[in-house]
C-alpha positions as CSV (number, residue, x, y, z in Angstrom):
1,X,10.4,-14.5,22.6
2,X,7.6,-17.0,22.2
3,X,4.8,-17.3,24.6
4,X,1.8,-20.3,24.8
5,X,-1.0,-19.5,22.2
6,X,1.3,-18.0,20.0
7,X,0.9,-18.7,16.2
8,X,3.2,-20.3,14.5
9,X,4.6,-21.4,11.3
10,X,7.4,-24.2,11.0
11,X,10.6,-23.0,8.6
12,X,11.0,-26.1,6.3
13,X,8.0,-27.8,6.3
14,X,4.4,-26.7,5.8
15,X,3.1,-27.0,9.1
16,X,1.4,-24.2,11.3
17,X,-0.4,-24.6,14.6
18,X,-0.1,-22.9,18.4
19,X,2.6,-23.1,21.2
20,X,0.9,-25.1,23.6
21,X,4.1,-25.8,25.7
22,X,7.4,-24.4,26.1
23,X,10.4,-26.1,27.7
24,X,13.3,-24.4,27.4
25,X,13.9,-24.0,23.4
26,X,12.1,-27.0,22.9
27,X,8.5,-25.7,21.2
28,X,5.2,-28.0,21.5
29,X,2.9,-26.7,18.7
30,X,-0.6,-28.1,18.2
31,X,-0.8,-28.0,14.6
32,X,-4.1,-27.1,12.5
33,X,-5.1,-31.0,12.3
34,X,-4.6,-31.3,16.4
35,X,-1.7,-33.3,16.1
36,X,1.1,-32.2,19.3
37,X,4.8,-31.9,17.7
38,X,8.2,-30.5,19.4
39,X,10.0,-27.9,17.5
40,X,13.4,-26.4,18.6
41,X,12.7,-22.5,18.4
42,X,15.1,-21.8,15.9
43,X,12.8,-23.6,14.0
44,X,9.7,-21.6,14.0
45,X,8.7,-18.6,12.9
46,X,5.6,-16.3,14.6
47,X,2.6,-16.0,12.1
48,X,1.3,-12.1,12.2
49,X,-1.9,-11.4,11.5
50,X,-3.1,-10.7,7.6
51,X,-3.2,-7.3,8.2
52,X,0.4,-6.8,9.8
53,X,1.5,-8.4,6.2
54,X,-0.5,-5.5,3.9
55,X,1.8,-3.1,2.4
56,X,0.1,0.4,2.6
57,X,1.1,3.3,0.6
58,X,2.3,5.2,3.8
59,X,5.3,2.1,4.2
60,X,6.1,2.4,1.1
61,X,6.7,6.1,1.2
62,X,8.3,5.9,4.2
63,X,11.0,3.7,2.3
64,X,11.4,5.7,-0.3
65,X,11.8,8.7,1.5
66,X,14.9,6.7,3.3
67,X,16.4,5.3,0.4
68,X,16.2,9.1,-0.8
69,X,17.8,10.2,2.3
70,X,20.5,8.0,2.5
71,X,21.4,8.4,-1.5
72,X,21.2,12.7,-0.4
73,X,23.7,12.2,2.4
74,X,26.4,10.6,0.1
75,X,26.2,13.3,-2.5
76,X,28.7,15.9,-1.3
77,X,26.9,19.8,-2.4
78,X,29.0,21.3,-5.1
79,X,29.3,25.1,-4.7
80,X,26.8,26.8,-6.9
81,X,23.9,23.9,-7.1
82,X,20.8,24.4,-6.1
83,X,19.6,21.5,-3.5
84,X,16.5,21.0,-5.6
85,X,18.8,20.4,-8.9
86,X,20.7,17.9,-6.1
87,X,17.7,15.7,-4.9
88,X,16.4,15.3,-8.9
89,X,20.2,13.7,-10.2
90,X,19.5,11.7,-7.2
91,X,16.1,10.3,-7.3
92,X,16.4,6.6,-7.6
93,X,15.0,3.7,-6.0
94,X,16.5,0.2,-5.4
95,X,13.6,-2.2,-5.5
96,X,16.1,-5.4,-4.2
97,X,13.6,-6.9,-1.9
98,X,16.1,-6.7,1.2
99,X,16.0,-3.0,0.6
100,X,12.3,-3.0,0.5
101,X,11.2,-4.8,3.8
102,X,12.5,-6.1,6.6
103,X,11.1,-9.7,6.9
104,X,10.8,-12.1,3.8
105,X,8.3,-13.9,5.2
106,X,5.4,-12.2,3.2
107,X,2.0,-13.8,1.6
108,X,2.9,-11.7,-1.4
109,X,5.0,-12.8,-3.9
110,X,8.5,-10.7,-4.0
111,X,7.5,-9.2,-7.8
112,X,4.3,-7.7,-6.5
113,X,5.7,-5.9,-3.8
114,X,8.8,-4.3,-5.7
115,X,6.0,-3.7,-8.4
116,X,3.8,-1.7,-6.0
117,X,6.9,0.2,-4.5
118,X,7.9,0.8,-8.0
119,X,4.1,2.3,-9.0
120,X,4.6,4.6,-6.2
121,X,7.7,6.1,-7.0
122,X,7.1,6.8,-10.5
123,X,3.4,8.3,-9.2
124,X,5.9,10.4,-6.4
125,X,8.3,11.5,-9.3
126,X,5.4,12.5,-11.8
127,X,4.2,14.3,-8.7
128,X,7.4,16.4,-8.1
129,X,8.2,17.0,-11.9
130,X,10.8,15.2,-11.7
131,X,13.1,15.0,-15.1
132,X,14.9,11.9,-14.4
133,X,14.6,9.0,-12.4
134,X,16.3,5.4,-11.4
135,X,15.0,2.1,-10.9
136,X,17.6,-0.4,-9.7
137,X,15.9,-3.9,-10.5
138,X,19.3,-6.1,-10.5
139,X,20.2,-8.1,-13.5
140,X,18.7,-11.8,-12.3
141,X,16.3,-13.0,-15.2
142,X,14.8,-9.7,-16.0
143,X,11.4,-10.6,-15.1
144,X,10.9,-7.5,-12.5
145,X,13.2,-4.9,-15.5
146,X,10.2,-6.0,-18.3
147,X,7.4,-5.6,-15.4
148,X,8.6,-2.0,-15.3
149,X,9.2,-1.4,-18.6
150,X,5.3,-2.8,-19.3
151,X,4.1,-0.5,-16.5
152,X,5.7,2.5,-17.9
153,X,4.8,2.1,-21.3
154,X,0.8,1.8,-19.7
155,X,1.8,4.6,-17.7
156,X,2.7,6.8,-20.9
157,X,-0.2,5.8,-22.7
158,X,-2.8,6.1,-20.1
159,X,-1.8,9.8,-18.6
160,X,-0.6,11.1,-21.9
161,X,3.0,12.1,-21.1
162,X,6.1,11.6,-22.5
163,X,8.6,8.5,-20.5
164,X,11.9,7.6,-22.1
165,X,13.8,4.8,-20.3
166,X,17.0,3.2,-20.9
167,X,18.5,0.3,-19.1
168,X,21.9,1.1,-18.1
169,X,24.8,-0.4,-15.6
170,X,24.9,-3.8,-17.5
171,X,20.8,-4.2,-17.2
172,X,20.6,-3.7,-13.7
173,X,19.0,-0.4,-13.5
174,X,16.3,1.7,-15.9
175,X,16.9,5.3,-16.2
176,X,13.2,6.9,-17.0
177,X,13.3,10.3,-18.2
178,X,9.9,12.2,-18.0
179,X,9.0,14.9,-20.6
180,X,5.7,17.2,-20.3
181,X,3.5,16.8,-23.6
């Protein structure tokens, strides 16, 4: 798993450095002073480079698309609807962070991520006309559900369009509704 010059990061503590040694699952890291410590390897984490961290548009997109995919693969067709009517009463996003990405080791901050996934959805369902849309934020302390609710009131302002939204399933989730102007 690990391998000497690898980058790393310690789990509890705030110290980074190189492998220099390995014996076994016993870790020597140089750290960025120059100072030699043993780690187990449980206990450290490999640092990726800055760009392995960005979040591009095409990720994010790619997650959607499964979260959309997996949500379409639940819904049993009724006789009679049209699979375009089907993926619109389905067209929600879960922005839980452990829905979003894989590893939360991140140098972004968990709000700005599920904000920029949330931007592109809403850009995705303005895109496709899409009448109605949900957000799943969680209840927690509602900082992420006003984030959204600020961003789609800028949203409605700036591009001229109509956006209801309602929060529904005991404030964990928005409902937006878009309306051509």
């Amino acid at each position: 798993m690990f391998k000497i010059g690898d980058k790393v990061s310690v789990i509890h503590e705030q110290i980074s450095g190189t492998i220099s040694s390995i014996k076994g699952k016993r870790l020597t890291i140089i750290d960025e002073h120059g100072f030699s410590r043993d780690f187990m390897d449980k206990e450290v984490v490999l640092l990726k480079s800055e760009r392995e961290y960005k979040l591009t548009d095409e990720m994010i997109e790619s997650v959607i698309n499964e979260q959309l995919q997996e949500k379409n693969t639940k819904l049993k067709p009724k006789k009679g609807v049209a699979k375009v009517h089907q993926q619109q009463e389905s067209f929600e996003i879960d922005l839980h962070i452990e829905k979003l990405i894989d590893d939360n080791y991140y140098t972004e901050d968990t709000l700005t991520i599920q904000m920029r996934y949330c931007r592109v959805f809403i850009e995705r369902a303005l895109r496709l006309k899409v009448k109605k849309a949900m957000v799943i934020h969680g209840k927690g302390e509602g900082v992420l559900k006003q984030e959204i609710h600020k961003y789609l009131e800028h949203l409605e302002n700036r591009k001229h369009i109509g956006i209801d939204y309602k929060v529904v399933n005991q404030g964990g989730a928005t409902e937006v509704y878009f309306k051509v102007v």
